[in-house]
PyMOL Python script that loads the backbone (N, CA, C, O; Angstrom):
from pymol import cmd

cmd.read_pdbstr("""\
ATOM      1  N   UNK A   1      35.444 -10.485  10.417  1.00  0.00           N
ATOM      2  CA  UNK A   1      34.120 -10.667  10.982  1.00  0.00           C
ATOM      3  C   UNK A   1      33.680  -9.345  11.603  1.00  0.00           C
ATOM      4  O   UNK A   1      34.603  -8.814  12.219  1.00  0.00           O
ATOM      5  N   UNK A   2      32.364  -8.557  11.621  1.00  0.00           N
ATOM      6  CA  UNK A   2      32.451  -7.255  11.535  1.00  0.00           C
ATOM      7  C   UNK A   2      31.507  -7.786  13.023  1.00  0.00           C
ATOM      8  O   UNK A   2      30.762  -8.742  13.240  1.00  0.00           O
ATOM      9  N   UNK A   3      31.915  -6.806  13.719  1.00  0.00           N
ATOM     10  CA  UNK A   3      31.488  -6.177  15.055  1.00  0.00           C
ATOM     11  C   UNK A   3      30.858  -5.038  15.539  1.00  0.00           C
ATOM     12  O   UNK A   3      30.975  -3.928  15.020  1.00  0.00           O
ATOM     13  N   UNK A   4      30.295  -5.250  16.369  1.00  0.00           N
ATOM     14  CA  UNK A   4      29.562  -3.853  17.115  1.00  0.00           C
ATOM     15  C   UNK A   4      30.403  -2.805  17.868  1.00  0.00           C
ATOM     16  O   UNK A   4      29.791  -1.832  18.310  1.00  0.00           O
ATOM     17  N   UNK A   5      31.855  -2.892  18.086  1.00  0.00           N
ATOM     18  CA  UNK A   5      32.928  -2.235  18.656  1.00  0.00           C
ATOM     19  C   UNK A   5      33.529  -1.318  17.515  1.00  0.00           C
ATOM     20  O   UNK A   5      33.949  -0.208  17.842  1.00  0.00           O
ATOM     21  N   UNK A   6      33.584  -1.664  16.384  1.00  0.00           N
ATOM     22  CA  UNK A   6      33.664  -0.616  15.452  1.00  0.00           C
ATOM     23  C   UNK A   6      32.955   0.739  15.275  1.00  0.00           C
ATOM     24  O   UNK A   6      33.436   1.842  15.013  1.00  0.00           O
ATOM     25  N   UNK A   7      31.773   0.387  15.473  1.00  0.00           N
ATOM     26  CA  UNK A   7      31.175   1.066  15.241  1.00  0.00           C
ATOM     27  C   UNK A   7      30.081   2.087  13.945  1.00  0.00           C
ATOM     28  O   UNK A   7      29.181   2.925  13.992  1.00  0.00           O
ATOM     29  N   UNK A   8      30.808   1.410  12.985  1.00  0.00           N
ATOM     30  CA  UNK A   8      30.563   1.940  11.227  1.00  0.00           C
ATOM     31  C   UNK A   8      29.551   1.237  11.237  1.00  0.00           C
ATOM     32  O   UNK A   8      29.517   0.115  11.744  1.00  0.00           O
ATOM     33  N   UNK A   9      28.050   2.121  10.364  1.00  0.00           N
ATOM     34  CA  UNK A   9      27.211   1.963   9.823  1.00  0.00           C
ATOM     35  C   UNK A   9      26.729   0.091   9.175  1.00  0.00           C
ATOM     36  O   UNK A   9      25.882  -0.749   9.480  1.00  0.00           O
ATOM     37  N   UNK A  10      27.973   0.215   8.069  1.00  0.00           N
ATOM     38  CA  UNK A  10      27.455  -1.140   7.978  1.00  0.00           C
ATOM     39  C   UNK A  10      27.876  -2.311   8.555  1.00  0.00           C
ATOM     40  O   UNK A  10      27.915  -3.293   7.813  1.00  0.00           O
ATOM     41  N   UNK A  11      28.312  -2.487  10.096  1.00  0.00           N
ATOM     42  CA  UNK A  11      29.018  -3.235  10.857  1.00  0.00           C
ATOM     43  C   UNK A  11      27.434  -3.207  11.992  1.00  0.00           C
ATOM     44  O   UNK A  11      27.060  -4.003  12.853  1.00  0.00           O
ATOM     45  N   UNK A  12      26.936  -2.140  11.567  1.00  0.00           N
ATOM     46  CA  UNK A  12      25.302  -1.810  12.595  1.00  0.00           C
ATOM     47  C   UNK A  12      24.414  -2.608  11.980  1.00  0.00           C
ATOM     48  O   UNK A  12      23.556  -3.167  12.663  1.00  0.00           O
ATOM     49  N   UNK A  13      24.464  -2.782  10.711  1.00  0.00           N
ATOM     50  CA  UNK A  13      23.419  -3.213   9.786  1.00  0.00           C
ATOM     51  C   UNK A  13      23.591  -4.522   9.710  1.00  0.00           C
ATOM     52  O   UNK A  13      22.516  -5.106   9.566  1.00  0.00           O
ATOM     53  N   UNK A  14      24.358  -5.099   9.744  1.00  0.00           N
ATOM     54  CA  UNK A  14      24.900  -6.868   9.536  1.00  0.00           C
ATOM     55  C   UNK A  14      24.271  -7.124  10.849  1.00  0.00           C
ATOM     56  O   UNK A  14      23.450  -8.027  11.007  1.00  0.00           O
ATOM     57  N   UNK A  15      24.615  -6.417  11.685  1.00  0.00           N
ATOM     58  CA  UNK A  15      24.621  -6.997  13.375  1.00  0.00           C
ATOM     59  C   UNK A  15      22.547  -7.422  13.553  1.00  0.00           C
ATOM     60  O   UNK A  15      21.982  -8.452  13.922  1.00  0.00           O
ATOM     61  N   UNK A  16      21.938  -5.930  13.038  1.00  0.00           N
ATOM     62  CA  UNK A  16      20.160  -6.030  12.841  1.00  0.00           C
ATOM     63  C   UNK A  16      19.786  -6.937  12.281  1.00  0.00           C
ATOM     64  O   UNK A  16      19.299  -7.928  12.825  1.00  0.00           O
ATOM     65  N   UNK A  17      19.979  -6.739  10.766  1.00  0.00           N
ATOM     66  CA  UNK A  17      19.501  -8.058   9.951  1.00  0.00           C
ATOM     67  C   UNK A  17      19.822  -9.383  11.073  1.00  0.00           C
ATOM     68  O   UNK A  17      18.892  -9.816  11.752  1.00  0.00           O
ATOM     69  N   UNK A  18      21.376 -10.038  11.204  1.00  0.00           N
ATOM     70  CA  UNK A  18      21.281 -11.427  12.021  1.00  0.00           C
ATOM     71  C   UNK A  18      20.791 -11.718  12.936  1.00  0.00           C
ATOM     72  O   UNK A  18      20.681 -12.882  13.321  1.00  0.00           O
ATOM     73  N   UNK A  19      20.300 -10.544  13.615  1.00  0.00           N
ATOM     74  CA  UNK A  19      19.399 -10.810  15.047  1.00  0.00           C
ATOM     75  C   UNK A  19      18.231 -11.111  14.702  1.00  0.00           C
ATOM     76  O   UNK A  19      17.651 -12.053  15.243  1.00  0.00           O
ATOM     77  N   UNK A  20      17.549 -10.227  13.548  1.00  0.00           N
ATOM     78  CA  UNK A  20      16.293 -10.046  12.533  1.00  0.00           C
ATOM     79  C   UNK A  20      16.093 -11.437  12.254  1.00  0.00           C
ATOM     80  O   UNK A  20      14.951 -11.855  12.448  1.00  0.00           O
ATOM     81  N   UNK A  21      17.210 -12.478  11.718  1.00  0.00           N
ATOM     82  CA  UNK A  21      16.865 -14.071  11.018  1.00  0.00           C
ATOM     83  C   UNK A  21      16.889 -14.876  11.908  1.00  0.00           C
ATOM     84  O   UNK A  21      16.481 -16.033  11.812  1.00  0.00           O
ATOM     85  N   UNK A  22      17.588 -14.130  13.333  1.00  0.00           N
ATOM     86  CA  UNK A  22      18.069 -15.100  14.370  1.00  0.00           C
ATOM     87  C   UNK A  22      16.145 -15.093  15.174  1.00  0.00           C
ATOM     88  O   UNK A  22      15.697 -16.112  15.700  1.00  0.00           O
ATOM     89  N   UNK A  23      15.624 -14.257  15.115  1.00  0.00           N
ATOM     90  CA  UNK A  23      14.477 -14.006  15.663  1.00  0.00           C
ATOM     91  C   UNK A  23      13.369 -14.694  14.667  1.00  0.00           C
ATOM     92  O   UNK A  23      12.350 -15.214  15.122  1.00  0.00           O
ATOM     93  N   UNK A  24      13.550 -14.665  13.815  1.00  0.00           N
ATOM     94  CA  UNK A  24      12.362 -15.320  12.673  1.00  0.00           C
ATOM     95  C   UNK A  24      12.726 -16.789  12.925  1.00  0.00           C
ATOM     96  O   UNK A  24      11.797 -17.572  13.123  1.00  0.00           O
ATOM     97  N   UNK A  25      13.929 -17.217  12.935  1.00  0.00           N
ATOM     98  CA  UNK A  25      13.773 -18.532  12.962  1.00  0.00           C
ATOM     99  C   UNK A  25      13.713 -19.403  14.553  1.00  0.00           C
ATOM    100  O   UNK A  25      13.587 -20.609  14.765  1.00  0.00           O
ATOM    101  N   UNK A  26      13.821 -18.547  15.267  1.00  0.00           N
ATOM    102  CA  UNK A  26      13.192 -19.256  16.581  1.00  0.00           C
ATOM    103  C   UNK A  26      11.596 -18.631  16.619  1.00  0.00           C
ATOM    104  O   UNK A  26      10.898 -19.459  17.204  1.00  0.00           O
ATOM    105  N   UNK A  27      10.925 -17.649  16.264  1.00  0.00           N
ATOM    106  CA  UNK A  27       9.433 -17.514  16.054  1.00  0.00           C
ATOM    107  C   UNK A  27       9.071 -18.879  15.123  1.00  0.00           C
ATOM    108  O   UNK A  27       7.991 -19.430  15.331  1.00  0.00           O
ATOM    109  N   UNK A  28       9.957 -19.402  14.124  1.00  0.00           N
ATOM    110  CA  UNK A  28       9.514 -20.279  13.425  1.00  0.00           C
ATOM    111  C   UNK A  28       9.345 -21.971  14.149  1.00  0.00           C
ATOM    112  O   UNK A  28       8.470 -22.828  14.029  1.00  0.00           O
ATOM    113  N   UNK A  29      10.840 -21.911  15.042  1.00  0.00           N
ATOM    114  CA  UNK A  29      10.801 -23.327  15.373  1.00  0.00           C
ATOM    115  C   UNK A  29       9.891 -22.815  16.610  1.00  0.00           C
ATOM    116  O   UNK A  29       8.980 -23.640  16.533  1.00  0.00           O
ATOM    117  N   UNK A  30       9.619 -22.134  17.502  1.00  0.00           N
ATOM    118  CA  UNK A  30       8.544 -22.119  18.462  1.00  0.00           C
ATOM    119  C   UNK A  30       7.233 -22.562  17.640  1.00  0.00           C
ATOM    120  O   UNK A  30       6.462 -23.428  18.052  1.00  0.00           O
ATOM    121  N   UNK A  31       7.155 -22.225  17.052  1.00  0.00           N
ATOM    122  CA  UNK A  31       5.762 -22.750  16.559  1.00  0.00           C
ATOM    123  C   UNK A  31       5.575 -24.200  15.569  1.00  0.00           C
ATOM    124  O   UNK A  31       4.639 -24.553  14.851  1.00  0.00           O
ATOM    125  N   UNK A  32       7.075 -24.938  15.924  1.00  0.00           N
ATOM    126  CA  UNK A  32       6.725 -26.345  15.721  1.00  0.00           C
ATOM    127  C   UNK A  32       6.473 -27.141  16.709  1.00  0.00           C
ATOM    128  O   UNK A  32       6.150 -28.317  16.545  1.00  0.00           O
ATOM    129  N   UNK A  33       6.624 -26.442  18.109  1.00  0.00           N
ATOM    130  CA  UNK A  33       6.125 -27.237  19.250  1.00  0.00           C
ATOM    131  C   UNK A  33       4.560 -27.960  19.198  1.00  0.00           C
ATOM    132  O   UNK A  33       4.200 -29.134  19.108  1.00  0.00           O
ATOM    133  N   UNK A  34       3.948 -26.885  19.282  1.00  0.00           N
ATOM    134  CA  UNK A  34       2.059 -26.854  18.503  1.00  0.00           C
ATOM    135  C   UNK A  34       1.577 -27.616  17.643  1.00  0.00           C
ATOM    136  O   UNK A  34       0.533 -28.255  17.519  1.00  0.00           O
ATOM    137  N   UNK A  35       2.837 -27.396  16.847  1.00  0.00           N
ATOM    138  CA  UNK A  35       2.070 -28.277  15.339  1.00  0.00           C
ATOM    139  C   UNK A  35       2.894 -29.437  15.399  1.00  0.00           C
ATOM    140  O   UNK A  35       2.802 -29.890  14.258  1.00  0.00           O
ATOM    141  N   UNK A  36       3.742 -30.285  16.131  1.00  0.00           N
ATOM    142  CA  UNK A  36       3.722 -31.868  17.022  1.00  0.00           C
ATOM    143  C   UNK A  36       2.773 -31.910  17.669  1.00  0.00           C
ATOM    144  O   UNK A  36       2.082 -32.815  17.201  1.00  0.00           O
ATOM    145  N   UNK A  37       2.231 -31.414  18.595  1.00  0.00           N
ATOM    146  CA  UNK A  37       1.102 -31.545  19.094  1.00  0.00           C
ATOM    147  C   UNK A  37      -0.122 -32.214  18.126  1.00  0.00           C
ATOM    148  O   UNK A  37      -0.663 -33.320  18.122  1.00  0.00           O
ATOM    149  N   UNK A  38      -0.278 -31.051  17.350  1.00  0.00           N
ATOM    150  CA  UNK A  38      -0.924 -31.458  16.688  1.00  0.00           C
ATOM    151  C   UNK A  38      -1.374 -32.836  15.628  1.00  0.00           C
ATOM    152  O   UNK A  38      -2.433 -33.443  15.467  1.00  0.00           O
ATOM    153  N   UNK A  39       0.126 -32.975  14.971  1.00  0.00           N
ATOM    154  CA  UNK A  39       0.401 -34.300  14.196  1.00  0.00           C
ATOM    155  C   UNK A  39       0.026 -35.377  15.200  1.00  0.00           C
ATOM    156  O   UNK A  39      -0.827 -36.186  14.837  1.00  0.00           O
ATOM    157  N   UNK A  40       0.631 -35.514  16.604  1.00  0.00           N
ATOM    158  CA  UNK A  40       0.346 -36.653  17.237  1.00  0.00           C
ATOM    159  C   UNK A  40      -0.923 -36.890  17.715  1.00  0.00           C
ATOM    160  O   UNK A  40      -1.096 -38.001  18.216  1.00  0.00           O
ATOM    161  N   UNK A  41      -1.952 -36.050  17.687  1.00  0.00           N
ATOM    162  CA  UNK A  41      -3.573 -36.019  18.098  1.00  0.00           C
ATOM    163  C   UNK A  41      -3.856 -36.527  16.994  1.00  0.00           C
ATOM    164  O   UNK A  41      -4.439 -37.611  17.025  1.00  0.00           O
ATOM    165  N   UNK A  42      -3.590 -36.016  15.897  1.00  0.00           N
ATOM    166  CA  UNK A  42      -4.090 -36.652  14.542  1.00  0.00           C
ATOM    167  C   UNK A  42      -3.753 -37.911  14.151  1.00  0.00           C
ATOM    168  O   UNK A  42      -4.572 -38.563  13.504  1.00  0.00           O
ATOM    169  N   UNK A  43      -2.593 -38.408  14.455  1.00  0.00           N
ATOM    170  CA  UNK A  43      -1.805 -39.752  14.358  1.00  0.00           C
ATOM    171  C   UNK A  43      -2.728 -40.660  15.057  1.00  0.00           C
ATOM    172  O   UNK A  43      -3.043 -41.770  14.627  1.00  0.00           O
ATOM    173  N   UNK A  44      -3.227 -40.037  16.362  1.00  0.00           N
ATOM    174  CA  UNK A  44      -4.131 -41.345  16.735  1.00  0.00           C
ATOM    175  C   UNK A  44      -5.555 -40.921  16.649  1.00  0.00           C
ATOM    176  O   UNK A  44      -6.198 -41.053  17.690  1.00  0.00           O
ATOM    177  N   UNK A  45      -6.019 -40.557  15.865  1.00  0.00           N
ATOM    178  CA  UNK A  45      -7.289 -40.350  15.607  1.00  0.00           C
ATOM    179  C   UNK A  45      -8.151 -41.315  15.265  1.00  0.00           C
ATOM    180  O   UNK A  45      -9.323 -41.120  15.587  1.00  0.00           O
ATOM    181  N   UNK A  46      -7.818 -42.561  14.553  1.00  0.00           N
ATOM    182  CA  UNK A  46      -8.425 -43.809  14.307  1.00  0.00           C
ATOM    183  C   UNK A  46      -7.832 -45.148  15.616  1.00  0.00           C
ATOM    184  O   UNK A  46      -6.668 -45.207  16.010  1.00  0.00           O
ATOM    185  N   UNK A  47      -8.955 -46.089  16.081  1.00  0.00           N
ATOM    186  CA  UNK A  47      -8.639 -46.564  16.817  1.00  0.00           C
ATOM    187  C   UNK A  47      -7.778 -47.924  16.056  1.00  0.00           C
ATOM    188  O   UNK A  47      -7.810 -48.483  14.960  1.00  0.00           O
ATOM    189  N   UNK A  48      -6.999 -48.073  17.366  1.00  0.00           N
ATOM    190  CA  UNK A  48      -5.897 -49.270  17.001  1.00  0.00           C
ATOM    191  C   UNK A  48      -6.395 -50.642  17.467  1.00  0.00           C
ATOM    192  O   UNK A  48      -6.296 -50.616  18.694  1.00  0.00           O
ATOM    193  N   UNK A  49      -6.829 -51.699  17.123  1.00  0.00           N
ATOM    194  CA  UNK A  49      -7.290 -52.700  17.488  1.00  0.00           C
ATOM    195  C   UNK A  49      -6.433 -53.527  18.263  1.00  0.00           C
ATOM    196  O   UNK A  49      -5.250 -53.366  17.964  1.00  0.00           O
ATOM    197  N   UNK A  50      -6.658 -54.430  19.236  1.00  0.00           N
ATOM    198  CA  UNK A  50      -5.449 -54.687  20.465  1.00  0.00           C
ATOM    199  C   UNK A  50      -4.798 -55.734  19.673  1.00  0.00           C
ATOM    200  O   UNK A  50      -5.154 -56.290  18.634  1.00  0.00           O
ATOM    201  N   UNK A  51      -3.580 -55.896  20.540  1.00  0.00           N
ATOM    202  CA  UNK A  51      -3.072 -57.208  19.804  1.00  0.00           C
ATOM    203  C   UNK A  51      -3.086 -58.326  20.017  1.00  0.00           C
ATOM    204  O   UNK A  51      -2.290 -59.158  19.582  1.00  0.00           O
ATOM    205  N   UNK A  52      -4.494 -58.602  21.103  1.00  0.00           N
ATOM    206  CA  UNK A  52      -5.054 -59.860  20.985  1.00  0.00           C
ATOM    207  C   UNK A  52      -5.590 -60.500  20.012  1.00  0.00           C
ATOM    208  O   UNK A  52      -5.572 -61.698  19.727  1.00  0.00           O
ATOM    209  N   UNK A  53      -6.271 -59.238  19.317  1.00  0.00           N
ATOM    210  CA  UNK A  53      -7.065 -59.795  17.954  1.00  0.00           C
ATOM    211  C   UNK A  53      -6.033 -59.425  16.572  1.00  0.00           C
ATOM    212  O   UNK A  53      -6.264 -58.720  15.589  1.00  0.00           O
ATOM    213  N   UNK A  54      -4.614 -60.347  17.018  1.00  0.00           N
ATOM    214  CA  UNK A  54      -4.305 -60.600  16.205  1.00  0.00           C
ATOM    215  C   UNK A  54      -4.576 -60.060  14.560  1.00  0.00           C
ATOM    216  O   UNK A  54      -4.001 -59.079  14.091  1.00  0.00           O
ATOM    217  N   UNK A  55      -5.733 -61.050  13.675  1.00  0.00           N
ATOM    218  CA  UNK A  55      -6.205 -60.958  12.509  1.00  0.00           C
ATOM    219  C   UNK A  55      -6.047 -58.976  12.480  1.00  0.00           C
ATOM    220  O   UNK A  55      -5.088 -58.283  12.138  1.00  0.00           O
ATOM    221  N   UNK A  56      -7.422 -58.576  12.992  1.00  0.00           N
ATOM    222  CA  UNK A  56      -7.745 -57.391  13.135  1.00  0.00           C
ATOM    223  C   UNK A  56      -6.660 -56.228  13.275  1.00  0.00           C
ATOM    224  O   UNK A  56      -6.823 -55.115  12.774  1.00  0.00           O
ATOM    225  N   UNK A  57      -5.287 -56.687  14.174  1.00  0.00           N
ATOM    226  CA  UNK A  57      -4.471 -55.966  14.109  1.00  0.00           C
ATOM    227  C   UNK A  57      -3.671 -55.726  13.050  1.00  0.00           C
ATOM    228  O   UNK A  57      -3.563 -54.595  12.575  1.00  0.00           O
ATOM    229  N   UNK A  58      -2.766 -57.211  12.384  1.00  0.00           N
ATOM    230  CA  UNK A  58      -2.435 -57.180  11.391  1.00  0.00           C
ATOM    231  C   UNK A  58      -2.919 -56.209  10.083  1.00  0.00           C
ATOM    232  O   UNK A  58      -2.366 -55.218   9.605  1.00  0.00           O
ATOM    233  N   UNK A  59      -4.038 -56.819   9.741  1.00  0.00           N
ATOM    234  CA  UNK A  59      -5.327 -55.534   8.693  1.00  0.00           C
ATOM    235  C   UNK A  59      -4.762 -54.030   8.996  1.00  0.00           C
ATOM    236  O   UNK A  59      -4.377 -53.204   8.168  1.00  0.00           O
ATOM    237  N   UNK A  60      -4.821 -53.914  10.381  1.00  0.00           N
ATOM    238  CA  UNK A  60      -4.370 -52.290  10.401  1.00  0.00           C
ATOM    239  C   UNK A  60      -3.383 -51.727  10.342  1.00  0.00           C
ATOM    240  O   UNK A  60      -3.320 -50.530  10.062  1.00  0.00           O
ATOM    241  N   UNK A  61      -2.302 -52.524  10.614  1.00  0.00           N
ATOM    242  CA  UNK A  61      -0.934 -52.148  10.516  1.00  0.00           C
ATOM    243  C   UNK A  61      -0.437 -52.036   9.537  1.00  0.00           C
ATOM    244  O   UNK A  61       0.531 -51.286   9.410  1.00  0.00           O
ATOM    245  N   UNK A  62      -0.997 -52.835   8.405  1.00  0.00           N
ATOM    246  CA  UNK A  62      -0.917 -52.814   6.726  1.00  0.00           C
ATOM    247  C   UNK A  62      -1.420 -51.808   6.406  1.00  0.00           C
ATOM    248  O   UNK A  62      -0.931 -51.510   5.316  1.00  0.00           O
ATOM    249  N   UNK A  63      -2.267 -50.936   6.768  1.00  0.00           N
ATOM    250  CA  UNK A  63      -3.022 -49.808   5.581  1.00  0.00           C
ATOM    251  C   UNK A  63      -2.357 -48.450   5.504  1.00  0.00           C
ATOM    252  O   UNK A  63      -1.612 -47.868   6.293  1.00  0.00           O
ATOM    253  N   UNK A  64      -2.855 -48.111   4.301  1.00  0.00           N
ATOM    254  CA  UNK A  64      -1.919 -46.487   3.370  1.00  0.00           C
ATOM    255  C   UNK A  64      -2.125 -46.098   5.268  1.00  0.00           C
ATOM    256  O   UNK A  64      -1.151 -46.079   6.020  1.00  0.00           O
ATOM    257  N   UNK A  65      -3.436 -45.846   5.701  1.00  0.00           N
ATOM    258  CA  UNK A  65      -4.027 -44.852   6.525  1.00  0.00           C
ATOM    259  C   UNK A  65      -2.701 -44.932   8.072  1.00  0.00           C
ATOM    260  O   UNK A  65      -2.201 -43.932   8.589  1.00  0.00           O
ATOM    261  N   UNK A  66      -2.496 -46.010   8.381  1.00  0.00           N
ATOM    262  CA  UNK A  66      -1.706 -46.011   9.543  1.00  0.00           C
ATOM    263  C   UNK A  66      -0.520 -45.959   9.113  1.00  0.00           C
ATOM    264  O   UNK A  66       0.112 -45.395  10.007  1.00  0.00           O
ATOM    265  N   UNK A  67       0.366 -46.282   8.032  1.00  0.00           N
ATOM    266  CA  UNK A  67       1.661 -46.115   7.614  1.00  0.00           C
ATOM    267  C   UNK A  67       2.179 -44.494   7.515  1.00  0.00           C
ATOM    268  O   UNK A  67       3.183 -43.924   7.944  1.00  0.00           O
ATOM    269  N   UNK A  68       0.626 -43.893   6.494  1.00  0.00           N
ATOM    270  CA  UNK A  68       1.222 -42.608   6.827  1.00  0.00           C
ATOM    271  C   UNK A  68       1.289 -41.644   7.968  1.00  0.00           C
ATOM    272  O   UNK A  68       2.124 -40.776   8.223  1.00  0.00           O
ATOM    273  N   UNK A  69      -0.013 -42.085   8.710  1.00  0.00           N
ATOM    274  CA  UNK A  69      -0.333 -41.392   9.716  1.00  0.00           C
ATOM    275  C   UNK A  69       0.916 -41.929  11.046  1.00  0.00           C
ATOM    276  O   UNK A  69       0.746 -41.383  12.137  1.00  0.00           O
ATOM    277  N   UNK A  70       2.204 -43.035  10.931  1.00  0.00           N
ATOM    278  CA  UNK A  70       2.600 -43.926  11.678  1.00  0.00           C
ATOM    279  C   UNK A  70       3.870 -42.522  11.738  1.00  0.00           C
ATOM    280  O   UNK A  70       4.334 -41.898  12.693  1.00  0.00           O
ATOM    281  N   UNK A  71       4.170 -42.412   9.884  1.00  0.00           N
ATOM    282  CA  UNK A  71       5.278 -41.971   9.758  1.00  0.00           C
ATOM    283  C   UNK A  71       5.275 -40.443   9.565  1.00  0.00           C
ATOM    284  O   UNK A  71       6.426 -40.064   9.349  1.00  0.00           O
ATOM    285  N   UNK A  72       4.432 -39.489   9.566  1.00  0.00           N
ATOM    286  CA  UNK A  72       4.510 -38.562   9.653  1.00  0.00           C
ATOM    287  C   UNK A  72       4.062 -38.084  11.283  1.00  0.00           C
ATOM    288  O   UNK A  72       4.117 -36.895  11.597  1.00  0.00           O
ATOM    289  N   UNK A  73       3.703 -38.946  12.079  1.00  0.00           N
ATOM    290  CA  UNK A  73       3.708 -38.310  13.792  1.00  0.00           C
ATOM    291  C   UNK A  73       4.973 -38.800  14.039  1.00  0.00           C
ATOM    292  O   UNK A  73       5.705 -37.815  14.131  1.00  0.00           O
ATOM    293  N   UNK A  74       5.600 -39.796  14.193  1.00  0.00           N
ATOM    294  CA  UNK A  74       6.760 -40.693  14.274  1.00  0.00           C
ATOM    295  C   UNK A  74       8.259 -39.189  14.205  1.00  0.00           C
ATOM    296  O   UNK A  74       8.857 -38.437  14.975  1.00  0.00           O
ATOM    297  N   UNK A  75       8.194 -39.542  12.701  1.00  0.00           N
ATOM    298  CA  UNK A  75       9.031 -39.169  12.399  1.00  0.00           C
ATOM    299  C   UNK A  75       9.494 -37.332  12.190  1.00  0.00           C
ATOM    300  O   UNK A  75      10.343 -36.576  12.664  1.00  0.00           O
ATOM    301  N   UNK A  76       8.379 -37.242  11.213  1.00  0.00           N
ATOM    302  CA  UNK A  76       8.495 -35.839  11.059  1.00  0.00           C
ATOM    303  C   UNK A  76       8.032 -35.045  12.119  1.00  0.00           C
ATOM    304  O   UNK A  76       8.438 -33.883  12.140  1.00  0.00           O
ATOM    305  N   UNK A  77       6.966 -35.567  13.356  1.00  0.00           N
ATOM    306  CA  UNK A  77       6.637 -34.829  14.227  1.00  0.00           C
ATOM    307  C   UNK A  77       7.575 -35.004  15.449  1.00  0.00           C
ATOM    308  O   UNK A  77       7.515 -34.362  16.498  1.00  0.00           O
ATOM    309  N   UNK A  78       8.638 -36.195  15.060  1.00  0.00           N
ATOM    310  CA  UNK A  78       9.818 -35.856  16.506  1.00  0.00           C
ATOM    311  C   UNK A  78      10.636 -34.807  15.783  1.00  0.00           C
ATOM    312  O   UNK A  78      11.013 -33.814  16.405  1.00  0.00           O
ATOM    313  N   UNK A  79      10.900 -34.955  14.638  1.00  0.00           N
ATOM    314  CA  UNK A  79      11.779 -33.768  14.485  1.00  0.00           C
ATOM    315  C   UNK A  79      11.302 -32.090  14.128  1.00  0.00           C
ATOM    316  O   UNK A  79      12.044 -31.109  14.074  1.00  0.00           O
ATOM    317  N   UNK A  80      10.010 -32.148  13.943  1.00  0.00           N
ATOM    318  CA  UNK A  80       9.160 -30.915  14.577  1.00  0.00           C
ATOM    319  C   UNK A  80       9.740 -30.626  16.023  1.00  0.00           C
ATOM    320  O   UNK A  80      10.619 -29.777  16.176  1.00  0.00           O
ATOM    321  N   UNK A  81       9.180 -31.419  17.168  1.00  0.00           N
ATOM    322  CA  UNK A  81       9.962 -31.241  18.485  1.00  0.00           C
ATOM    323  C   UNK A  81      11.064 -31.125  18.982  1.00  0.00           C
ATOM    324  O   UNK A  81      11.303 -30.612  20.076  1.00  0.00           O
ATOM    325  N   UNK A  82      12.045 -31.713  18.023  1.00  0.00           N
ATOM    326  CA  UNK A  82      13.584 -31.347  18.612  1.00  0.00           C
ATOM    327  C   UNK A  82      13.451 -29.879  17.901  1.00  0.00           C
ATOM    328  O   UNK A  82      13.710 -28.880  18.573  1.00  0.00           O
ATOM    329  N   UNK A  83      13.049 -29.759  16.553  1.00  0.00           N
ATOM    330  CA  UNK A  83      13.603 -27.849  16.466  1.00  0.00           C
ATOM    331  C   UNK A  83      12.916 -27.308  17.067  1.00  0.00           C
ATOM    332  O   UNK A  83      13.443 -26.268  17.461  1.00  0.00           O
ATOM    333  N   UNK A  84      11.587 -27.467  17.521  1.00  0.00           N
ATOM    334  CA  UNK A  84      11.274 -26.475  18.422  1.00  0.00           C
ATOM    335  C   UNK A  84      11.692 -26.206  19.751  1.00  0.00           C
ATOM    336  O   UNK A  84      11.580 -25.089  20.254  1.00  0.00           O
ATOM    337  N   UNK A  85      12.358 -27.579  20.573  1.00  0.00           N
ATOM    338  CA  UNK A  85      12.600 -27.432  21.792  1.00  0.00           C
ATOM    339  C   UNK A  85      14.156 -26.741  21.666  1.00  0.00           C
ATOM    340  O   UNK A  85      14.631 -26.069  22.582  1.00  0.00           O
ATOM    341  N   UNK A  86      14.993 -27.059  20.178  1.00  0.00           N
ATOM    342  CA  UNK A  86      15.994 -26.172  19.901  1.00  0.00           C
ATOM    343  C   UNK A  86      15.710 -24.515  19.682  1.00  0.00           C
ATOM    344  O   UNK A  86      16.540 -23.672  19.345  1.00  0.00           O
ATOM    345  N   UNK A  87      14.322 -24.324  19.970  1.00  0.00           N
ATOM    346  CA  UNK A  87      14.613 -23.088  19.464  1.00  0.00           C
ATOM    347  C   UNK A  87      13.971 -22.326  20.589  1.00  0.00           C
ATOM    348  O   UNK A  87      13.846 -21.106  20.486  1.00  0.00           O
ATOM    349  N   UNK A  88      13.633 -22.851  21.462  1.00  0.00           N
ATOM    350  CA  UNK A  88      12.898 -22.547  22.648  1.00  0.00           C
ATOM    351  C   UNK A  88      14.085 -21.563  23.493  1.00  0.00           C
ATOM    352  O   UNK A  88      15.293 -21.756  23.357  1.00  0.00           O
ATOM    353  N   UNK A  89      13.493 -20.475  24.388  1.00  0.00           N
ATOM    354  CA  UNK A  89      14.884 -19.863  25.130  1.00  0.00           C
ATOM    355  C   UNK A  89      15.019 -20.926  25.871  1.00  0.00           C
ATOM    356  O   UNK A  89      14.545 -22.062  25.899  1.00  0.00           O
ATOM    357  N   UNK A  90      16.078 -20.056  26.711  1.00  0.00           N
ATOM    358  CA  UNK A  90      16.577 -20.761  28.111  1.00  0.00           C
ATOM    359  C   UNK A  90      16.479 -20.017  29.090  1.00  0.00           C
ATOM    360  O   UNK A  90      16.818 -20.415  30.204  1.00  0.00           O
TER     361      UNK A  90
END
""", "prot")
cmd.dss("prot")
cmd.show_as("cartoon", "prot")
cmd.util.cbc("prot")
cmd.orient("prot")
């Protein structure tokens, strides 16, 4: 495993580059914080009818529009938030 105590050229160069991917990919998951944000504003963008009215609720819980919009804030936008809060410093 090559080190910075060596000192040789390409023991310098391994060390840049991994800091280089180590830095792109927390610039990357930082900026899935935002875009959860975002998914979940959009997720509720259509109103949800209460669940008093029954009938009315049912209807909505069935459609393409809330299933996808259910499962892409849900799902893909919690795990937007865990990598970003994984990639967040300390």
């Amino acid at each position: 495993m090559p080190t910075l105590l060596t000192g040789t050229s390409t023991d310098l160069t391994h060390a840049t580059a991994s800091s280089g991917r180590a830095r792109r990919a927390a610039r990357a998951g930082l900026w899935a914080l935002p875009s959860y944000g975002l998914l979940l504003g959009l997720s509720t963008w259509t109103h949800q009818p209460s669940i008093d009215d029954f009938d009315a609720y049912a209807r909505y819980v069935t459609t393409d529009v809330f299933l996808i919009s259910h499962l892409g804030a849900s799902i893909f936008g919690a795990a937007l938030a865990v990598l970003g809060a994984v990639a967040s410093p300390c």
